[in-house]
mmCIF file of the N, C-alpha and C atoms, coordinates in Angstrom:
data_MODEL
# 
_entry.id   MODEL 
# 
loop_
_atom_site.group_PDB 
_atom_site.id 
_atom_site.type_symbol 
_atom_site.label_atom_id 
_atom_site.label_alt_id 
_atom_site.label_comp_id 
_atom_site.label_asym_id 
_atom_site.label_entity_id 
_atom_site.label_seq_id 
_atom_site.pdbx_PDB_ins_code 
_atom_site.Cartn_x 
_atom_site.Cartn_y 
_atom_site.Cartn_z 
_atom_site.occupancy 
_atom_site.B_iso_or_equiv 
_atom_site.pdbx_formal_charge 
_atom_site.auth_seq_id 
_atom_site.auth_comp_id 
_atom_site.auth_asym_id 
_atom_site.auth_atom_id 
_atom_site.pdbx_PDB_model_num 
ATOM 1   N N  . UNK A 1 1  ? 0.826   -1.184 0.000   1.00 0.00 ? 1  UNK A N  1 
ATOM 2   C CA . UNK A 1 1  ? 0.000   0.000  0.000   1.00 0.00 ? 1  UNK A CA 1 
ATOM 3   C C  . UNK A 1 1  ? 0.871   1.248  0.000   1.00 0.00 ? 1  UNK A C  1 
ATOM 4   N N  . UNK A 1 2  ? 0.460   2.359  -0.338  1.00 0.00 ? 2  UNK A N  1 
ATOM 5   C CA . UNK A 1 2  ? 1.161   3.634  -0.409  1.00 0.00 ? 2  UNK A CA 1 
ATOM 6   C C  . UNK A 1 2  ? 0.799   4.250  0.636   1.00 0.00 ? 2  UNK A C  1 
ATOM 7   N N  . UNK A 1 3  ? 1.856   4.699  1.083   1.00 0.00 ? 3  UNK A N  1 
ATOM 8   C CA . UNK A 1 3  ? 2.181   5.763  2.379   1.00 0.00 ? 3  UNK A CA 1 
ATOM 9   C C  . UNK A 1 3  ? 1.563   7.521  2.253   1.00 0.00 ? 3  UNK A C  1 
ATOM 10  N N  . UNK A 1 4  ? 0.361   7.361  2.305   1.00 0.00 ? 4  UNK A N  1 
ATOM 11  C CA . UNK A 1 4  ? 0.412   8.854  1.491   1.00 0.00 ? 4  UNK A CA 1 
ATOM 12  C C  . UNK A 1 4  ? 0.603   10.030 3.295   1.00 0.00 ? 4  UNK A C  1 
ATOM 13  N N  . UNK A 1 5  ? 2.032   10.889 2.963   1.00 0.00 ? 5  UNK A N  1 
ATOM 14  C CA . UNK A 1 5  ? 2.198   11.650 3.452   1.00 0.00 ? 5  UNK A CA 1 
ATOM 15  C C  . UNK A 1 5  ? 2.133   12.786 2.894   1.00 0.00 ? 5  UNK A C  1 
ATOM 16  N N  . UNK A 1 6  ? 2.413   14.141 3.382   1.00 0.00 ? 6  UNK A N  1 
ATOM 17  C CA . UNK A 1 6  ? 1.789   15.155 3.462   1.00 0.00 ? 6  UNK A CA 1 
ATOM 18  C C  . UNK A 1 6  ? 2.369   15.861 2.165   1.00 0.00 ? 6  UNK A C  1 
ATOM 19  N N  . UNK A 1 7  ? 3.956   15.480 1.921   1.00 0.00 ? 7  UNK A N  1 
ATOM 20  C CA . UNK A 1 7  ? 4.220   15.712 0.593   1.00 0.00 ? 7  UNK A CA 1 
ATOM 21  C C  . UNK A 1 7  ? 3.672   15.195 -0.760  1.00 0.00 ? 7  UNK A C  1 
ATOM 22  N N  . UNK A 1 8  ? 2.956   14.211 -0.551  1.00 0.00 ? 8  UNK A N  1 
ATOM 23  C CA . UNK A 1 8  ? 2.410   13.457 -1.755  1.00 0.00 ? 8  UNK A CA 1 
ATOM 24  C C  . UNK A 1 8  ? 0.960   14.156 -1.761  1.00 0.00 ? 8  UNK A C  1 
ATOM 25  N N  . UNK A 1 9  ? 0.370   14.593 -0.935  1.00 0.00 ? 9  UNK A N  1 
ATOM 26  C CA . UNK A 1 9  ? -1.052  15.447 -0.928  1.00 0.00 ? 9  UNK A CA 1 
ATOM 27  C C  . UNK A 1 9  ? -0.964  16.192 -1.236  1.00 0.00 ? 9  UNK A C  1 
ATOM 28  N N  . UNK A 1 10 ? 0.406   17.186 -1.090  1.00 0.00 ? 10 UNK A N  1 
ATOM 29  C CA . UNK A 1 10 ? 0.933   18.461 -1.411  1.00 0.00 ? 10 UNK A CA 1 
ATOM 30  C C  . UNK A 1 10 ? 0.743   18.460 -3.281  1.00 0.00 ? 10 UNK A C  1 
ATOM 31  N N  . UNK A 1 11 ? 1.088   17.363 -3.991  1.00 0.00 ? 11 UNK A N  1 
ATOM 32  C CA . UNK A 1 11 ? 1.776   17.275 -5.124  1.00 0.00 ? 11 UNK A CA 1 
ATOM 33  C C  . UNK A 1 11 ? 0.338   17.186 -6.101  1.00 0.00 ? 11 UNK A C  1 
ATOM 34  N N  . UNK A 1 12 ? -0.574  15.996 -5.107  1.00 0.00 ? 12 UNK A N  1 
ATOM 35  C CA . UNK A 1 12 ? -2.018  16.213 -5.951  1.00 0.00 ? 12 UNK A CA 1 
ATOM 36  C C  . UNK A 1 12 ? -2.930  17.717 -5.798  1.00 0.00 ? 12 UNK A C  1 
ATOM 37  N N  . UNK A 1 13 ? -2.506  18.014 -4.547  1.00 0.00 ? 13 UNK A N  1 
ATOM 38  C CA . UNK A 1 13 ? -3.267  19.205 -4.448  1.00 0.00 ? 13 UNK A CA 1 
ATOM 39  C C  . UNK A 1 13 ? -3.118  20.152 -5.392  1.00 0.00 ? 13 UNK A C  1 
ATOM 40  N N  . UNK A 1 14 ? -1.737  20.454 -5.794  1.00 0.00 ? 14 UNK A N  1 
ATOM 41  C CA . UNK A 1 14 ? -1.330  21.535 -6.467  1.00 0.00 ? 14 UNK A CA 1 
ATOM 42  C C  . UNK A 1 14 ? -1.675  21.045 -8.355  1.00 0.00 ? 14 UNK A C  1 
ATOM 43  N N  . UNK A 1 15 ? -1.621  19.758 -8.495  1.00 0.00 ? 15 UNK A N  1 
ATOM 44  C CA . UNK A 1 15 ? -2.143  19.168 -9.887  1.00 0.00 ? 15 UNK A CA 1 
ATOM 45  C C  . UNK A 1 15 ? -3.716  19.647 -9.783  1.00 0.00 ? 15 UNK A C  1 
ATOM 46  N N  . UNK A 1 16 ? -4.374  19.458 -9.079  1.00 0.00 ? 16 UNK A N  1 
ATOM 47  C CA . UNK A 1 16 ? -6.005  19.723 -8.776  1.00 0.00 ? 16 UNK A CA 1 
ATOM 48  C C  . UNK A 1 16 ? -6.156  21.390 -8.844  1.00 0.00 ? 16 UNK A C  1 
ATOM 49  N N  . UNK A 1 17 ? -5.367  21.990 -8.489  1.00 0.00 ? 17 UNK A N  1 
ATOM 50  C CA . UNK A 1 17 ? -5.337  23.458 -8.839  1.00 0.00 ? 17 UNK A CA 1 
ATOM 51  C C  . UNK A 1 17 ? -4.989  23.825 -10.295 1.00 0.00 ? 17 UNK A C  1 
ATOM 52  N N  . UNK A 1 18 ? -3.910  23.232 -10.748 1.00 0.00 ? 18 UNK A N  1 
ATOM 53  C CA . UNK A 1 18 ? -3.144  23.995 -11.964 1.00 0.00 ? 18 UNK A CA 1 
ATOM 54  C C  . UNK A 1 18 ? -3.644  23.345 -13.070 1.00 0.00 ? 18 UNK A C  1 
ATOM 55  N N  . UNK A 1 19 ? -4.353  21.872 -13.209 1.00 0.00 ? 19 UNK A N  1 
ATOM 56  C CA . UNK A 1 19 ? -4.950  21.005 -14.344 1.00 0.00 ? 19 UNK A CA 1 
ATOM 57  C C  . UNK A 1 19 ? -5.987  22.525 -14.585 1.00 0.00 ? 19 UNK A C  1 
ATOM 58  N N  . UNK A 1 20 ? -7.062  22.824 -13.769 1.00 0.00 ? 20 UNK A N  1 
ATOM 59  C CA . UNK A 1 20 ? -8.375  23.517 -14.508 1.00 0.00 ? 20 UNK A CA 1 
ATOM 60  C C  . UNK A 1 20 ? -7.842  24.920 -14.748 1.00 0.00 ? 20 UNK A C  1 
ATOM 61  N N  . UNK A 1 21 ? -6.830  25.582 -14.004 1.00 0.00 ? 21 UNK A N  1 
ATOM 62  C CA . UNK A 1 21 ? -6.288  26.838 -14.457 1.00 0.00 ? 21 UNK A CA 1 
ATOM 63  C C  . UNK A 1 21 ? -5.628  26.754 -15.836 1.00 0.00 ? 21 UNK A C  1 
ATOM 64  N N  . UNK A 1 22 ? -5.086  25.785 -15.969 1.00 0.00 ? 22 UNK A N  1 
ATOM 65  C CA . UNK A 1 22 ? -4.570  25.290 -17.826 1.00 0.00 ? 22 UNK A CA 1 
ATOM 66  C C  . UNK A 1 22 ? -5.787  25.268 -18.396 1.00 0.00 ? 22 UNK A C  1 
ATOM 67  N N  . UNK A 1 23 ? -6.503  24.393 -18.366 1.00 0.00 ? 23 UNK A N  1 
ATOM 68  C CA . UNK A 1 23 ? -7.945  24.440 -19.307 1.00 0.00 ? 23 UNK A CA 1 
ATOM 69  C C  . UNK A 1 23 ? -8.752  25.786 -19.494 1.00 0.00 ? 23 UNK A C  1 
ATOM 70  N N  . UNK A 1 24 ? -9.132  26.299 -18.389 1.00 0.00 ? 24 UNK A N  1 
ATOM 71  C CA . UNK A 1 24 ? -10.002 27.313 -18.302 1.00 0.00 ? 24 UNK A CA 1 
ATOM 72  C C  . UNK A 1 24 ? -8.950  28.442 -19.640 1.00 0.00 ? 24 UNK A C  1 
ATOM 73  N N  . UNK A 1 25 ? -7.457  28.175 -19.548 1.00 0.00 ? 25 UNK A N  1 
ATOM 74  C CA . UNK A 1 25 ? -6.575  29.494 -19.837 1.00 0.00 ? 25 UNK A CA 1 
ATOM 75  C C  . UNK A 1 25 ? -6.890  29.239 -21.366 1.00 0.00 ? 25 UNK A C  1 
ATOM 76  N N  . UNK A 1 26 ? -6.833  27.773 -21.721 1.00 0.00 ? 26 UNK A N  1 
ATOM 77  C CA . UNK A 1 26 ? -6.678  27.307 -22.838 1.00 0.00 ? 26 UNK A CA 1 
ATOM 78  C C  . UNK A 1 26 ? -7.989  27.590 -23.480 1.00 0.00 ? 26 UNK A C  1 
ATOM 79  N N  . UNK A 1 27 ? -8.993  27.355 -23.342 1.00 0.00 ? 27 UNK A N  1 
ATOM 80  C CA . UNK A 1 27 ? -10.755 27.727 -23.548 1.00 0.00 ? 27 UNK A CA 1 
ATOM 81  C C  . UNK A 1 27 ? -10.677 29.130 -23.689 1.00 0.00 ? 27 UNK A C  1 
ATOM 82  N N  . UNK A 1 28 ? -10.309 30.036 -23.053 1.00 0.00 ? 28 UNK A N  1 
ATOM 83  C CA . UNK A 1 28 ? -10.384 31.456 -22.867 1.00 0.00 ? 28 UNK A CA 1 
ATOM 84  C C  . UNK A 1 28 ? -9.575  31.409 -24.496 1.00 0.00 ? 28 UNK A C  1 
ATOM 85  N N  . UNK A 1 29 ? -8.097  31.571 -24.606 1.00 0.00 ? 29 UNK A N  1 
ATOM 86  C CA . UNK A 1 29 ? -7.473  31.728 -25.572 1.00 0.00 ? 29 UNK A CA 1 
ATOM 87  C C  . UNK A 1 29 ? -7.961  31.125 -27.071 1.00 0.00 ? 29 UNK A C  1 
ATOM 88  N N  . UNK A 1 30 ? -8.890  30.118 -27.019 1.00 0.00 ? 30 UNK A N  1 
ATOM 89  C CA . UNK A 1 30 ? -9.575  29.457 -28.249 1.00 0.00 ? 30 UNK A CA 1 
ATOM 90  C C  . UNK A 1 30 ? -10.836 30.018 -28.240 1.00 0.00 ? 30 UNK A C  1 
ATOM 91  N N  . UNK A 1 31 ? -11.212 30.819 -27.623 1.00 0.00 ? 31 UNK A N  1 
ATOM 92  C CA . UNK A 1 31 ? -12.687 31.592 -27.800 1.00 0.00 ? 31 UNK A CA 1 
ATOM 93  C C  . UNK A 1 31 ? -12.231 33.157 -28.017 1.00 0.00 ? 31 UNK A C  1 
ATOM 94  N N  . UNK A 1 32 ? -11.104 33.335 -27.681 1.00 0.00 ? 32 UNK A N  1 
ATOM 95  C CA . UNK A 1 32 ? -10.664 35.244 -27.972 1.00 0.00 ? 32 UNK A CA 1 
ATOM 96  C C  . UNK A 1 32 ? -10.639 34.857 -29.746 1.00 0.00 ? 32 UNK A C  1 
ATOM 97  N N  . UNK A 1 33 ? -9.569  33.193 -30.007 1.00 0.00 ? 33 UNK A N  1 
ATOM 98  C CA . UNK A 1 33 ? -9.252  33.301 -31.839 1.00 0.00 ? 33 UNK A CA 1 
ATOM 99  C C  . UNK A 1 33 ? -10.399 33.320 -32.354 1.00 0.00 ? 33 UNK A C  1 
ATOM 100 N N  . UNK A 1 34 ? -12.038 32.474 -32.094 1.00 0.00 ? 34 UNK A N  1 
ATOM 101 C CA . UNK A 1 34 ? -12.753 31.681 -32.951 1.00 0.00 ? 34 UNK A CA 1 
ATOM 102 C C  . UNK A 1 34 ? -13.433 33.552 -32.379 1.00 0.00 ? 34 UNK A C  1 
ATOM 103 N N  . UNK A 1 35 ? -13.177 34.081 -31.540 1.00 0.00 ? 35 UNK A N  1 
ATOM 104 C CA . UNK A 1 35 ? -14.541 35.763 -31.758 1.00 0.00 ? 35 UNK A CA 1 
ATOM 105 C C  . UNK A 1 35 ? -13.405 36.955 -32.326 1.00 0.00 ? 35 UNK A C  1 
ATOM 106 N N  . UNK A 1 36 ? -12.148 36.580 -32.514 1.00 0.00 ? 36 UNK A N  1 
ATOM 107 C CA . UNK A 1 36 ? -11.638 37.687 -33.621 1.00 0.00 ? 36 UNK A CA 1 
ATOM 108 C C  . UNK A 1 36 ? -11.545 38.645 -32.688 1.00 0.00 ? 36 UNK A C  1 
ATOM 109 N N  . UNK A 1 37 ? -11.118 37.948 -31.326 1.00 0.00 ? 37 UNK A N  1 
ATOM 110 C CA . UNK A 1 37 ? -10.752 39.127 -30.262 1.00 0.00 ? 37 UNK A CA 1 
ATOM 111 C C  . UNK A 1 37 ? -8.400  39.063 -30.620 1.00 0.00 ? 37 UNK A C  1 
ATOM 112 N N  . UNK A 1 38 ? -7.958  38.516 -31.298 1.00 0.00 ? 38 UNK A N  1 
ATOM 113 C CA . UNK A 1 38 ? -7.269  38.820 -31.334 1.00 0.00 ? 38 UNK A CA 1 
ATOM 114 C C  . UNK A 1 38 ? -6.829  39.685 -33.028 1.00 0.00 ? 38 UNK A C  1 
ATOM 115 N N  . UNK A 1 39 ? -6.606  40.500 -32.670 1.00 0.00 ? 39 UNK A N  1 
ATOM 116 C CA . UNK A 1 39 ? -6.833  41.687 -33.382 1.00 0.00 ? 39 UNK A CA 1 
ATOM 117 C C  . UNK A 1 39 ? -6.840  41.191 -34.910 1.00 0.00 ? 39 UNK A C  1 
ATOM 118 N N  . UNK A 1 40 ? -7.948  41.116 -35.744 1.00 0.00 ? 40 UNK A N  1 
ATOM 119 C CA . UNK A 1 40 ? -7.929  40.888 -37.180 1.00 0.00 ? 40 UNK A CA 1 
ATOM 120 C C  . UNK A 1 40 ? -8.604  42.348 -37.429 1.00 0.00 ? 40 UNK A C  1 
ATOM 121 N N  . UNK A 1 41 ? -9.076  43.152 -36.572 1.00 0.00 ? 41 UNK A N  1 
ATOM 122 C CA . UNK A 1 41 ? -9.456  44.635 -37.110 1.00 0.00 ? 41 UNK A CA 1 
ATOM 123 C C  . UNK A 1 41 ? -8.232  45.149 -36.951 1.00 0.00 ? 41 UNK A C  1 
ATOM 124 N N  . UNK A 1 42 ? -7.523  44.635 -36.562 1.00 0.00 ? 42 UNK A N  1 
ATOM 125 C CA . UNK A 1 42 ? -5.919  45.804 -36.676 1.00 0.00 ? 42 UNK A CA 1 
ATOM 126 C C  . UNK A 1 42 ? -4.941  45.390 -37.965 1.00 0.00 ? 42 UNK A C  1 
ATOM 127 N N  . UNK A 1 43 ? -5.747  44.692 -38.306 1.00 0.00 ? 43 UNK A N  1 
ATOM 128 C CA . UNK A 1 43 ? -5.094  44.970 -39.856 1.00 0.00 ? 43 UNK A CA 1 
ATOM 129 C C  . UNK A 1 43 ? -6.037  45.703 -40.788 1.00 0.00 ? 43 UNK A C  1 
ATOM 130 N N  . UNK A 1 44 ? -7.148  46.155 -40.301 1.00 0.00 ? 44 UNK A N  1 
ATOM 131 C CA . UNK A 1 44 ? -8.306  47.400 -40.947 1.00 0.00 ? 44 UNK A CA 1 
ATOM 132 C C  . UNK A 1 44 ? -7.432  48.755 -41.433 1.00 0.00 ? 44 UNK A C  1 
ATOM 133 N N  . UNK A 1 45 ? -7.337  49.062 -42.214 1.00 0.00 ? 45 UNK A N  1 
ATOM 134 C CA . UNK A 1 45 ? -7.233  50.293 -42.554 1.00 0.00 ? 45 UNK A CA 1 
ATOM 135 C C  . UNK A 1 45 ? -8.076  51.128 -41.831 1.00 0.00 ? 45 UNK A C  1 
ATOM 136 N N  . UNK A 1 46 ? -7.853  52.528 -42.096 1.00 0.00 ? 46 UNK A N  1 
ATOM 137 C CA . UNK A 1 46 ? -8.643  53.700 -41.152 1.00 0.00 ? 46 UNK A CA 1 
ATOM 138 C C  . UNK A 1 46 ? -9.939  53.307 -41.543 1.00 0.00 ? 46 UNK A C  1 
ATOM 139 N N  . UNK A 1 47 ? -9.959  53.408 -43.322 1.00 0.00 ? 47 UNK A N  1 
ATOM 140 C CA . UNK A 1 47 ? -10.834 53.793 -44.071 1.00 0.00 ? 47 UNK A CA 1 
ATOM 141 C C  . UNK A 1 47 ? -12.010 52.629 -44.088 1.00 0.00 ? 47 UNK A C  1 
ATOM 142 N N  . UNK A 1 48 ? -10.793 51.644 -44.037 1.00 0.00 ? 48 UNK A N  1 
ATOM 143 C CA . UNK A 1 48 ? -12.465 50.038 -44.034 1.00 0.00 ? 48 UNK A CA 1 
ATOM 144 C C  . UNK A 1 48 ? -13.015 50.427 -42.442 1.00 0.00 ? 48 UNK A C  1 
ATOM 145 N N  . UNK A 1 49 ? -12.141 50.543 -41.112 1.00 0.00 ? 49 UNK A N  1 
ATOM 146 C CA . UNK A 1 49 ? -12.635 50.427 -39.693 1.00 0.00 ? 49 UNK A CA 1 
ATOM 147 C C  . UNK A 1 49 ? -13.788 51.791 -40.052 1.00 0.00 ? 49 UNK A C  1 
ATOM 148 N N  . UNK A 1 50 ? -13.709 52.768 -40.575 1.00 0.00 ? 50 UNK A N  1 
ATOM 149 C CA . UNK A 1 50 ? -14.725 53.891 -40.939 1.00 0.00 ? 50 UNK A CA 1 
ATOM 150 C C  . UNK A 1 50 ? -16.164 53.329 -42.144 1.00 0.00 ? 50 UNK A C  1 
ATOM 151 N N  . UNK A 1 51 ? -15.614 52.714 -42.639 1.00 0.00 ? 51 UNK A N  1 
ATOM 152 C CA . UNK A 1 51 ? -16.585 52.172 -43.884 1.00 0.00 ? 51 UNK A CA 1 
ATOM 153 C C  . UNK A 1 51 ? -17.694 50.848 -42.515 1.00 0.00 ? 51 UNK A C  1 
ATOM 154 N N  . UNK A 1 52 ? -16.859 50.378 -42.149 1.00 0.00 ? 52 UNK A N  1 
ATOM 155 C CA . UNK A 1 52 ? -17.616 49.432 -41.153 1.00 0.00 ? 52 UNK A CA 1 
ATOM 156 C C  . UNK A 1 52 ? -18.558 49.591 -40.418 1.00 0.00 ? 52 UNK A C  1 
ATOM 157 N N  . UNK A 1 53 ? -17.822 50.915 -39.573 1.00 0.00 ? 53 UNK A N  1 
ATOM 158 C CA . UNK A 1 53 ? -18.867 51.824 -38.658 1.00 0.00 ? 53 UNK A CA 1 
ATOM 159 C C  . UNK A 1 53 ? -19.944 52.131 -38.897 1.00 0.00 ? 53 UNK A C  1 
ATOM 160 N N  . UNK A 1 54 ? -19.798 52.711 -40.275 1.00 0.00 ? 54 UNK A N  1 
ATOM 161 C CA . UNK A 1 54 ? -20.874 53.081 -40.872 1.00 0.00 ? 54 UNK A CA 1 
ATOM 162 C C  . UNK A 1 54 ? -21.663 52.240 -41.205 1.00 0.00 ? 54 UNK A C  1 
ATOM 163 N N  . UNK A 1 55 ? -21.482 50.664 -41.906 1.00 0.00 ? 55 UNK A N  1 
ATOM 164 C CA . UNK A 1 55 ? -22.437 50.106 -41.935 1.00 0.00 ? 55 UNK A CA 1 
ATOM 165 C C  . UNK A 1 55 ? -23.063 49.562 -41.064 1.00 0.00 ? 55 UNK A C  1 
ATOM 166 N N  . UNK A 1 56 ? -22.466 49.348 -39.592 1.00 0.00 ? 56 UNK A N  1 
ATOM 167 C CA . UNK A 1 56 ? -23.181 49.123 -38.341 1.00 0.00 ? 56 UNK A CA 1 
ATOM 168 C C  . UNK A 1 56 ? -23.921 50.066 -38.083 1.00 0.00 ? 56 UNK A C  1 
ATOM 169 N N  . UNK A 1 57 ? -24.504 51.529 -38.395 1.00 0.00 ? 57 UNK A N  1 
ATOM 170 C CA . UNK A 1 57 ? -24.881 52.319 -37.987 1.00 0.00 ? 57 UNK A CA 1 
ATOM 171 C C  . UNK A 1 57 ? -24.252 52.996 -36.800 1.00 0.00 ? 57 UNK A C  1 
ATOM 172 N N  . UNK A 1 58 ? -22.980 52.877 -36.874 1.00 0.00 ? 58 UNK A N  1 
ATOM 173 C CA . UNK A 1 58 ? -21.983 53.430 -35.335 1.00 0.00 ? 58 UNK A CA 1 
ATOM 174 C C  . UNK A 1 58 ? -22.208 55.097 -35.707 1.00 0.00 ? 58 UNK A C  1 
ATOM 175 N N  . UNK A 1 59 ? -22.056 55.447 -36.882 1.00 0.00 ? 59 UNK A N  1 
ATOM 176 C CA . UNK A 1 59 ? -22.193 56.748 -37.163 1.00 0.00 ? 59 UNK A CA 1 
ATOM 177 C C  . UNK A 1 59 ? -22.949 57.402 -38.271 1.00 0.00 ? 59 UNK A C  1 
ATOM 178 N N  . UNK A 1 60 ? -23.471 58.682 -38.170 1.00 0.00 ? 60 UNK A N  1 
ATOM 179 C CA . UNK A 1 60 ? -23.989 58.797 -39.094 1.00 0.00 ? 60 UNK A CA 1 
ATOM 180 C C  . UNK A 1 60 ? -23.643 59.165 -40.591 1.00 0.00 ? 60 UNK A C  1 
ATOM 181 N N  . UNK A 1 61 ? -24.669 59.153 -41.284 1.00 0.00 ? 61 UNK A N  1 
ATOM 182 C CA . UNK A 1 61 ? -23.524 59.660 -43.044 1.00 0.00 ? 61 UNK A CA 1 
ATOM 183 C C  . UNK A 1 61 ? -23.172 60.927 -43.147 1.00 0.00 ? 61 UNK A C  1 
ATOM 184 N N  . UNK A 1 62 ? -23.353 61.933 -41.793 1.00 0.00 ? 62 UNK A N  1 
ATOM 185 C CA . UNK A 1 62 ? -22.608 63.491 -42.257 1.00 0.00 ? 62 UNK A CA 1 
ATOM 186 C C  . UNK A 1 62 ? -20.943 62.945 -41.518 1.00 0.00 ? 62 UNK A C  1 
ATOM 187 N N  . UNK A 1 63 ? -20.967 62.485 -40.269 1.00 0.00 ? 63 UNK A N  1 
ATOM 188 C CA . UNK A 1 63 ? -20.088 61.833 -40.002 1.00 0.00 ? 63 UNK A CA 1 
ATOM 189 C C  . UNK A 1 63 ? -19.154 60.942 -40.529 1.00 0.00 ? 63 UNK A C  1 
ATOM 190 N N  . UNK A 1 64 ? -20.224 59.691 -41.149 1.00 0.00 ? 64 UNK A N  1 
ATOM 191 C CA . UNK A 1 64 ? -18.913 59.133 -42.349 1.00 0.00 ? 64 UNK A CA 1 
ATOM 192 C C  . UNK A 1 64 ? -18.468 60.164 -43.318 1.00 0.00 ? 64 UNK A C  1 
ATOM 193 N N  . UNK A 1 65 ? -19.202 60.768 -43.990 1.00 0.00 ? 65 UNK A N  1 
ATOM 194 C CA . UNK A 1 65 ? -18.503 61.848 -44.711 1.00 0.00 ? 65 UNK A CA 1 
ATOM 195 C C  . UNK A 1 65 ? -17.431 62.659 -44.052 1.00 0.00 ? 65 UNK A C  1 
ATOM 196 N N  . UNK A 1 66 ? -17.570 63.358 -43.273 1.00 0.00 ? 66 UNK A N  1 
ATOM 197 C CA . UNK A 1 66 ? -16.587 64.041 -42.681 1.00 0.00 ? 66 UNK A CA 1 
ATOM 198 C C  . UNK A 1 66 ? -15.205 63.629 -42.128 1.00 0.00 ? 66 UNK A C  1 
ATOM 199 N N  . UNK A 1 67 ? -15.320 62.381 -41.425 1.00 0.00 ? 67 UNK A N  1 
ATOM 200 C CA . UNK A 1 67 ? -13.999 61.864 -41.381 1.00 0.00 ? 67 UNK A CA 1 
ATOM 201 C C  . UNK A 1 67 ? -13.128 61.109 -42.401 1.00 0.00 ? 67 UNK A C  1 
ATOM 202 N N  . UNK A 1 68 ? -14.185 60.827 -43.435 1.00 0.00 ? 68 UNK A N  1 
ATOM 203 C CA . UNK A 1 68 ? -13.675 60.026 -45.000 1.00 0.00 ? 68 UNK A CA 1 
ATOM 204 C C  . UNK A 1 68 ? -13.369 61.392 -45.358 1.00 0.00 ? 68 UNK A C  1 
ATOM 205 N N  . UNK A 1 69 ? -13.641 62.323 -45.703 1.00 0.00 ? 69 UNK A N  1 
ATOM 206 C CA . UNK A 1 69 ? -13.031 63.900 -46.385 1.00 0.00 ? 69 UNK A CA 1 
ATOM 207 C C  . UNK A 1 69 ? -11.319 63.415 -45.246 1.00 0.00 ? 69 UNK A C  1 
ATOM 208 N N  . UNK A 1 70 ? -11.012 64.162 -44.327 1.00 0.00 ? 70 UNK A N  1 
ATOM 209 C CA . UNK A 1 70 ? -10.079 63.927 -43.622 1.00 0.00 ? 70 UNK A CA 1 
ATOM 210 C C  . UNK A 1 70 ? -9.075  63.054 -43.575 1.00 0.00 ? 70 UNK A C  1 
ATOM 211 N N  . UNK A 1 71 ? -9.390  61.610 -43.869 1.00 0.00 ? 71 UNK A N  1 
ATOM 212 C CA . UNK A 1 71 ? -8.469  60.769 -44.010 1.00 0.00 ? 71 UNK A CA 1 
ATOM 213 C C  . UNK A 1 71 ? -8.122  60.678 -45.313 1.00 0.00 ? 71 UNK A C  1 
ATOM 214 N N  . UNK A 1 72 ? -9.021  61.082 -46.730 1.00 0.00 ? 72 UNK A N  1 
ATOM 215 C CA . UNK A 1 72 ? -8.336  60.989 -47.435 1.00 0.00 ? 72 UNK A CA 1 
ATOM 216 C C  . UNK A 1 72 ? -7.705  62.031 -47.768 1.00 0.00 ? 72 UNK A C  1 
ATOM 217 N N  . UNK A 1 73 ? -7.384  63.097 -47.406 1.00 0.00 ? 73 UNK A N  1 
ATOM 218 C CA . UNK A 1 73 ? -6.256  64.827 -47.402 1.00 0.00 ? 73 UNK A CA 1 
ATOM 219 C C  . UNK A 1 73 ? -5.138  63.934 -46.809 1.00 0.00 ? 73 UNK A C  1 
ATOM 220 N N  . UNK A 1 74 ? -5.219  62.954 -45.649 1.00 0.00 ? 74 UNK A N  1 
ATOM 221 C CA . UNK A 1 74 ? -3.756  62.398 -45.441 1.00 0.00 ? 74 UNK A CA 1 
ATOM 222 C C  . UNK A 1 74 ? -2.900  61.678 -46.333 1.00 0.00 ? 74 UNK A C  1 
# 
């Protein structure tokens, strides 16, 4: 039979902690790629992240106009 002393409880305990902190980390990091939380709008140009807005209704069309005038003088 196995002797379980306090170092060997020590060793599962800390596996019983760090197994679901790996998973949970790992789940988190495969749900930021599959929702495009890691930045695929940062390869947007000004002009598409402005063209976008607009079609979400984020802003209105005197607004898209006005900052499309602006970015394209740059």
């Amino acid at each position: 039979m196995h002797d379980w002393n306090w170092h060997n409880w020590g060793s599962v305990m800390m596996w019983l902690i760090w197994i679901p902190i790996i998973i949970i980390a790992a789940w988190y990091l495969l749900w930021l790629s599959n929702n495009k939380g890691f930045s695929e709008q940062g390869n947007e140009s000004p002009l598409e992240v402005l063209k976008r807005r607009y079609a979400n209704g984020e802003i209105s069309t005197q607004e898209y106009e006005r900052r499309k005038k602006i970015l394209e003088e740059e």
